[in-house]
C-alpha positions as CSV (number, residue, x, y, z in Angstrom):
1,X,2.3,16.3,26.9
2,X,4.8,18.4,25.9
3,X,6.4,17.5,22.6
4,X,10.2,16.2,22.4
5,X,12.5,15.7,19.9
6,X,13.4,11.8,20.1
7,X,16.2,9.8,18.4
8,X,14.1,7.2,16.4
9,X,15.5,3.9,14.3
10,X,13.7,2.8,11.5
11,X,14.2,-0.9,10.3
12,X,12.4,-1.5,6.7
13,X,13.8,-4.8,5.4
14,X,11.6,-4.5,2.0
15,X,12.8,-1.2,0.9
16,X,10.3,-0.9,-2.3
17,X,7.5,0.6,-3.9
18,X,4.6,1.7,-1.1
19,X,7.1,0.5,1.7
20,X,10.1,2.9,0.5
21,X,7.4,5.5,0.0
22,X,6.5,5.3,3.3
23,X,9.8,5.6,5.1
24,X,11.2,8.2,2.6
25,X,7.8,10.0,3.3
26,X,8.3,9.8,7.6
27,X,11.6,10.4,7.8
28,X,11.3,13.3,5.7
29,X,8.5,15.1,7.0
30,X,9.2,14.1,11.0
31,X,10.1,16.4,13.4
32,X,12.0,13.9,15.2
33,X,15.4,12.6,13.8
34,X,14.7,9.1,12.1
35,X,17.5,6.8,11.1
36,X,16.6,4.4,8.3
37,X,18.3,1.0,7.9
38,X,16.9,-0.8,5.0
39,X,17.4,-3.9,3.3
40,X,16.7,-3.6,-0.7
41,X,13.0,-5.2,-1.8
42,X,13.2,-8.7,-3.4
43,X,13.0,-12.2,-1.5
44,X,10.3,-11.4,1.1
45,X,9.7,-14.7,2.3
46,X,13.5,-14.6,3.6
47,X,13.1,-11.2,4.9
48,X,10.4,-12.4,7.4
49,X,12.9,-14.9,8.1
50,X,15.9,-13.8,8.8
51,X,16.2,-9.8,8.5
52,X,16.3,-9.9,12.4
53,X,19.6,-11.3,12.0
54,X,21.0,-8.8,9.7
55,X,19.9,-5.7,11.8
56,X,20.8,-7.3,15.1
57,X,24.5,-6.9,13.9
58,X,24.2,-4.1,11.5
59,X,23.0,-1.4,13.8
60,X,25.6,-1.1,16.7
61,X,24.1,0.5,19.7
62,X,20.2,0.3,19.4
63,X,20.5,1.3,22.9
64,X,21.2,4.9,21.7
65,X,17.6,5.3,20.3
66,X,14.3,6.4,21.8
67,X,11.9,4.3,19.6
68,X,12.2,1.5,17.3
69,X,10.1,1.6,13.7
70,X,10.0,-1.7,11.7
71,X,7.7,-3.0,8.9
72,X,5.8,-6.5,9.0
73,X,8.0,-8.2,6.8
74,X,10.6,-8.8,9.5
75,X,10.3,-10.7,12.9
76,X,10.4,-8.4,16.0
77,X,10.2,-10.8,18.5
78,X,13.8,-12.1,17.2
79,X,15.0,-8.9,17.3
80,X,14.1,-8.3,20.3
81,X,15.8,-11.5,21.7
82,X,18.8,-11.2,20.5
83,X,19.0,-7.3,21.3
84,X,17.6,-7.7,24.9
85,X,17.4,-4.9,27.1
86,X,19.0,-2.6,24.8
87,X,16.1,-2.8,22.5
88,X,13.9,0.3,22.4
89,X,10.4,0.2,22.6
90,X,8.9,-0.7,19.6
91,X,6.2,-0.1,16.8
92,X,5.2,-1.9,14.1
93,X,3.1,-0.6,10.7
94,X,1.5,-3.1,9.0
95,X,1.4,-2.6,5.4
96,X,0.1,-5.8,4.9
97,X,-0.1,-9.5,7.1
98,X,0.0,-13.1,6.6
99,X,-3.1,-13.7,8.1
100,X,-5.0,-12.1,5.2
101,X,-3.1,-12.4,2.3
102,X,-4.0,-14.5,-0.3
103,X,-2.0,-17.4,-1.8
104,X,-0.1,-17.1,-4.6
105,X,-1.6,-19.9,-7.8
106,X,0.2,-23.3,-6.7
107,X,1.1,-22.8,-3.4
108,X,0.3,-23.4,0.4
109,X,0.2,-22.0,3.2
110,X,3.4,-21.5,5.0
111,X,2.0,-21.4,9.1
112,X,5.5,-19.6,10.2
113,X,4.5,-16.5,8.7
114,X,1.1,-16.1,10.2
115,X,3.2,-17.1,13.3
116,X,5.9,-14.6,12.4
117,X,3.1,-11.6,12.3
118,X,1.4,-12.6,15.4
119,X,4.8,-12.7,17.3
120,X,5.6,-9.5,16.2
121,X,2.5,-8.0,17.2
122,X,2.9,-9.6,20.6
123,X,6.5,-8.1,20.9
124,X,5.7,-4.7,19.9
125,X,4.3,-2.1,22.4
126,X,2.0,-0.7,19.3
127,X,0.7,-1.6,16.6
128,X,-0.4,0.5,13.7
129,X,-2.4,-1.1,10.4
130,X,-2.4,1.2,7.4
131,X,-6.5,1.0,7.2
132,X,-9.0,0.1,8.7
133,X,-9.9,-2.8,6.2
134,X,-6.7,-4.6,7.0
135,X,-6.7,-4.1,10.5
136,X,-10.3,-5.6,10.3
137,X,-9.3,-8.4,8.4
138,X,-6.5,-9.2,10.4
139,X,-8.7,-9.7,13.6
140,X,-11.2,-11.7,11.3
141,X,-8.9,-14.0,10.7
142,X,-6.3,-14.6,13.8
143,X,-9.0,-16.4,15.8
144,X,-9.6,-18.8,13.0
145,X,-5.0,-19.2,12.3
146,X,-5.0,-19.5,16.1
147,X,-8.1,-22.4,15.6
148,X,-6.0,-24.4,13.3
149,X,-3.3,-25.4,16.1
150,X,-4.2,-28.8,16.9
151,X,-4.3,-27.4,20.7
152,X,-3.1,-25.8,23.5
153,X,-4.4,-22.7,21.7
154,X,-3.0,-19.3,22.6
155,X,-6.6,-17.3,22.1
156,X,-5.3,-14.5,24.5
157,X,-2.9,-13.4,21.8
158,X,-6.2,-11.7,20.0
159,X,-7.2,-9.2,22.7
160,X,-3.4,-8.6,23.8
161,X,-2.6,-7.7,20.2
162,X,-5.9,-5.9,19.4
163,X,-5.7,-3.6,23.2
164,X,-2.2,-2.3,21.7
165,X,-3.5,-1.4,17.9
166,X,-4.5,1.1,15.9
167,X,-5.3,2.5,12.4
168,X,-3.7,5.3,10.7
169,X,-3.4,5.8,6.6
170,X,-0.3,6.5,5.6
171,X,1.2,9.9,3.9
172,X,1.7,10.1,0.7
173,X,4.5,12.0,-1.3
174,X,2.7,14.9,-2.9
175,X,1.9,18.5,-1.4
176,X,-0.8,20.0,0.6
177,X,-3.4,22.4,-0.9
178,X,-5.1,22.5,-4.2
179,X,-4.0,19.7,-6.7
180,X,-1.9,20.5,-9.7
181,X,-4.0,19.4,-12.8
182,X,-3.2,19.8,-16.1
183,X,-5.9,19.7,-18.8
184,X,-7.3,16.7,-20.4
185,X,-5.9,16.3,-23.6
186,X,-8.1,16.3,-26.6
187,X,-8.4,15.0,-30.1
188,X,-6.4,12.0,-28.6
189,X,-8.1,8.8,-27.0
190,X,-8.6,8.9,-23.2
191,X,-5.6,7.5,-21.5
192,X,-5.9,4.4,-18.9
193,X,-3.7,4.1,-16.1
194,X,-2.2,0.8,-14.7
195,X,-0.1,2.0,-11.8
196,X,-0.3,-1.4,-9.4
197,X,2.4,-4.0,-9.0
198,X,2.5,-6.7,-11.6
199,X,1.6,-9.3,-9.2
200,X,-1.1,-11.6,-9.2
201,X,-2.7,-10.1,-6.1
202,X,-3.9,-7.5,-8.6
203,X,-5.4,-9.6,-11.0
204,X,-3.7,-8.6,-14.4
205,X,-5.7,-11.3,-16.1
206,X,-9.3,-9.3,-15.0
207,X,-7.6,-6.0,-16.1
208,X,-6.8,-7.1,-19.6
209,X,-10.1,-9.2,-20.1
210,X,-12.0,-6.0,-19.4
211,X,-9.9,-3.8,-22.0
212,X,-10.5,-6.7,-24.7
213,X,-14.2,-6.5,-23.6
214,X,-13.9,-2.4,-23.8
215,X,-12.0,-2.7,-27.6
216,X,-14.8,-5.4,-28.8
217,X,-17.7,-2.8,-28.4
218,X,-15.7,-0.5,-30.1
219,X,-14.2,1.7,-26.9
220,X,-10.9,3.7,-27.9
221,X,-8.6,4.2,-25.2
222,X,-4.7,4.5,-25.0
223,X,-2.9,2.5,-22.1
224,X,-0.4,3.5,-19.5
225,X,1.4,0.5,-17.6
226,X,3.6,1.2,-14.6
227,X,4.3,0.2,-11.4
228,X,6.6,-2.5,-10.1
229,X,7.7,-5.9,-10.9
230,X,9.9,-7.2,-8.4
231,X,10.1,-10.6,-10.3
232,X,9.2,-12.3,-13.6
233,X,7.4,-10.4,-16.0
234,X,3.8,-11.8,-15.9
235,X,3.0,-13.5,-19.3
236,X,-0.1,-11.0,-19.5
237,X,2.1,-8.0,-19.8
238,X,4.4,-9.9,-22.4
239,X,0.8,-10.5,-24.7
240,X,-0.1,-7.0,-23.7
241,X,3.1,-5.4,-25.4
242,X,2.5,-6.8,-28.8
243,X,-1.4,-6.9,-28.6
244,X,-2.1,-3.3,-27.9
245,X,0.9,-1.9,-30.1
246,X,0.7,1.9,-30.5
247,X,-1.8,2.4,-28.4
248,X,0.4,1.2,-25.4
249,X,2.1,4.7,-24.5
250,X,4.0,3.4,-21.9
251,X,5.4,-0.1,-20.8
252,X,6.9,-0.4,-16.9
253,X,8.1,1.3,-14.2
254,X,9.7,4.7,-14.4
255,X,12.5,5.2,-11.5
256,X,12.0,9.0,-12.4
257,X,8.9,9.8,-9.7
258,X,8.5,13.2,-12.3
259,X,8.3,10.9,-15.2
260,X,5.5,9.0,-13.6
261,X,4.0,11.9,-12.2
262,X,3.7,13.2,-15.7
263,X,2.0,10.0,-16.9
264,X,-0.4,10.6,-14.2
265,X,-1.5,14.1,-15.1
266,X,-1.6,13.0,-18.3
267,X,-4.4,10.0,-17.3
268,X,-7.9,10.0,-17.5
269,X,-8.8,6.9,-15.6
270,X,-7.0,4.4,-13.5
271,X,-8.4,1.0,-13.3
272,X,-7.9,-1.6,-10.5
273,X,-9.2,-4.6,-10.4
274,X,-7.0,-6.2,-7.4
275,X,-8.1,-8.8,-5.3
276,X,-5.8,-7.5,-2.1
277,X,-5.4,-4.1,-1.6
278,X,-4.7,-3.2,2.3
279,X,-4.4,0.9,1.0
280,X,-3.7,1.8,-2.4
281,X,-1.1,4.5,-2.1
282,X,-1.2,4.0,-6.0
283,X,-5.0,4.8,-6.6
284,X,-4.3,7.8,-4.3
285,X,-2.1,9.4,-6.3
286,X,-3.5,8.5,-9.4
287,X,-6.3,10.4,-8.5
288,X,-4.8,13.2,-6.5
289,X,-3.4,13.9,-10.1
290,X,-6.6,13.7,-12.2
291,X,-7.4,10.6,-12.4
292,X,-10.8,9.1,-12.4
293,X,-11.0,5.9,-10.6
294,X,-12.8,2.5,-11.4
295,X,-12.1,0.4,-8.3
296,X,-13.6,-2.7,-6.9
297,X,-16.3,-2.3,-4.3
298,X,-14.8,-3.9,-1.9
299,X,-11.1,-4.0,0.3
300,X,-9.7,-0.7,1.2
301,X,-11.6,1.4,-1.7
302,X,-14.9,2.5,0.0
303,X,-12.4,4.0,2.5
304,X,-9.8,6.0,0.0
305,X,-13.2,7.6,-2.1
306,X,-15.7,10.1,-0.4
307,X,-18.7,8.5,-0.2
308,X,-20.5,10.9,-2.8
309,X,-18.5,9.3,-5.5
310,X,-19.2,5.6,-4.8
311,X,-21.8,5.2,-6.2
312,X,-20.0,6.3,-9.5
313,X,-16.6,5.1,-8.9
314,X,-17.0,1.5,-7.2
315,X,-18.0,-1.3,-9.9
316,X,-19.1,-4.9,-9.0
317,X,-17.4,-7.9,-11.0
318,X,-16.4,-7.6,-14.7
319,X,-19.2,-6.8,-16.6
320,X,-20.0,-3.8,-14.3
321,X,-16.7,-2.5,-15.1
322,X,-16.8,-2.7,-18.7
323,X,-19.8,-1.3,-18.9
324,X,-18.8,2.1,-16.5
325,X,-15.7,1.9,-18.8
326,X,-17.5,2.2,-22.3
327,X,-19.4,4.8,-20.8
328,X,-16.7,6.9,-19.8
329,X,-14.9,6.7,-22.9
330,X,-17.7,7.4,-24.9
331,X,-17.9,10.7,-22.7
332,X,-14.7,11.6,-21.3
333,X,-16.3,14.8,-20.7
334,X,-17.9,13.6,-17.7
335,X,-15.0,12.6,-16.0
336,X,-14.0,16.4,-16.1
337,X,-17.1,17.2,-13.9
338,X,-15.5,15.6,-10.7
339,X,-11.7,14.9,-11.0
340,X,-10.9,18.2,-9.7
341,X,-13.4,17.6,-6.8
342,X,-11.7,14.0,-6.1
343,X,-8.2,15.3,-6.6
344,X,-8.5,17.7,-3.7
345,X,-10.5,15.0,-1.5
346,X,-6.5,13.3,-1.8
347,X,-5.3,16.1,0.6
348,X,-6.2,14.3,3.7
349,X,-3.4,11.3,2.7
350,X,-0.8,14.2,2.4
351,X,2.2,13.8,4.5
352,X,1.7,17.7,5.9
353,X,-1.8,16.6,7.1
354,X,-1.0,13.0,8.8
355,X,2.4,14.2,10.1
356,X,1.4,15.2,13.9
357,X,-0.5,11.8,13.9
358,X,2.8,9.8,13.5
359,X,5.0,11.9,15.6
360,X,2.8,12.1,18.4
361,X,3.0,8.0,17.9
362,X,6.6,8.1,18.7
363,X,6.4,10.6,21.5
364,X,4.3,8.6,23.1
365,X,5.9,5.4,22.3
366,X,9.1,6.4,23.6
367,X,7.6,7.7,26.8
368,X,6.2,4.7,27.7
369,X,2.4,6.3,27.7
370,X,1.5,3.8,24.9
């Protein structure tokens, strides 16, 4: 097929952290012309519910575009109703799905939303998950959602969602070719790196247990925390502030992307201990910048490390990870003997290298040969 330039609208209505990194990352590197319609990151819940609405008036001719981009935090199959003919065909990315995601401490489960994702898969003519861990677990679990209607069960909605989908990682905002490290600073205690949301999905509690298990066998380390809170400050930040005083370098989330950059190259480890993790566009550029990383062995991890470096990298449960973290600190030196290695594995998530593979989505998509 020979390649066009197509007139592409792209609807992200949770414009934040990994989903703004995304769109910023497409439309910037495309060679197709991407407009981008977002809606700011904050109340998610009513996103799913009524962004539809929003869009459906605030983009005037949708007719005028070639393909149709949105995220999974909006329902397509609204949109699509109340644009009707004049909505282009459409793809959906997944960055993360209802089915899967784990409930927040005191609530339950809300069916509409696991409703909401399968109708959106259902209206879309692809679908794209952003690894194959969460595409996995998205087909794990849709039988069993579909199970819990009390009947006339719509068990076709599996294969006609799964015959239309796909996997592709997303890019990632840093360049092709061999990292940019700088060296590890010594004389000073190794620097850990918190770059994850400060959200409960990522376990802050298990994070903080493990450095208090770290300090009581006498490990020195300093402490980086970033990322994003989109909501209250959790209460294990707040203790964090005035328990680890000096040694806390850096408290919250840098709007600066060189800042943060900086803090990066400046880390010797990053730590997650998550319990949902569909990519981990953070871990990725926490190690693409020198980073080692101590990750669960489990969710999207084994897929983001080469293989080689499992065995060293992936922990299992707390005391594993305290343990691998002692170690490390006792001998940062060894950390020096593969971050370089690991940085460059990184390239592959580059937006230079996955590019072609999204374009050639919306040629096709807005040919019809999808």
């Amino acid at each position: 097929m020979t390649a066009k330039h197509r007139r592409v609208l792209f609807l992200e209505p949770f414009y934040g952290g990994s989903h703004r990194a995304f769109a910023d990352g497409w439309v910037a590197h495309s060679r197709h012309t991407i407009e981008l319609v977002t809606l700011p990151a904050r109340f998610w819940k009513w996103r799913m519910r009524g962004a539809a609405l929003h869009f459906a008036r605030a983009v005037a001719n949708p007719g005028d575009y070639h393909a149709l981009v949105v995220t999974d935090l909006m329902s397509l199959s609204d949109l699509r109703a109340l644009w009707g003919p004049s909505c282009p065909p459409a793809l959906v990315y997944f960055h993360e799905n209802q089915l899967s995601y784990p409930l927040p401490p005191g609530e339950t489960i809300d069916y509409q939303f696991g409703f909401t994702d399968i109708t959106t898969g259902l209206a879309a003519a692809r679908v794209l998950f952003n690894s194959n861990t969460q595409s996995e677990a998205f087909f794990e679990h849709l039988p069993r959602f579909i199970g819990m209607m009390p009947e006339f069960h719509p068990r076709w909605a599996v294969d006609a969602i799964r015959e239309r989908s796909g996997v592709l990682h997303p890019g990632c905002s840093f360049p092709a070719g061999p990292p940019d490290l700088r060296p590890r600073e010594t004389g000073e205690a190794p620097l850990i790196i918190w770059n994850h949301r400060w959200e409960f999905d990522k376990r802050p509690e298990e994070f903080f247990a493990a450095l208090e298990a770290v300090a009581q066998r006498g490990g020195r380390f300093r402490l980086a925390l970033l990322g994003e809170n989109f909501q209250v400050v959790p209460k294990e930040f707040l203790r964090a502030r005035e328990h680890y005083g000096a040694s806390l370098v850096q408290y919250g989330y840098l709007e600066d992307r060189a800042a943060y950059l900086d803090w990066l190259r400046r880390g010797s480890i990053v730590v997650s201990t998550a319990e949902q993790e569909n990519f981990g566009m953070s871990v990725v550029e926490a190690v693409r910048h020198g980073c080692y990383p101590l990750l669960p062995n489990r969710l999207s991890y084994p897929e983001l490390i080469d293989p080689r470096d499992h065995a060293g990298c992936l922990y299992d449960g707390r005391d594993d990870l305290v343990k691998r973290l002692v170690a490390l600190l006792e001998r940062p030196d060894a950390i020096d003997a593969r971050r370089r290695e690991m940085a460059a594995s990184m390239e592959r998530f580059a937006w230079e290298r996955v590019i072609e593979r999204f374009d050639a989505e919306l040629e096709r998509l807005a040919a019809g040969a999808v």
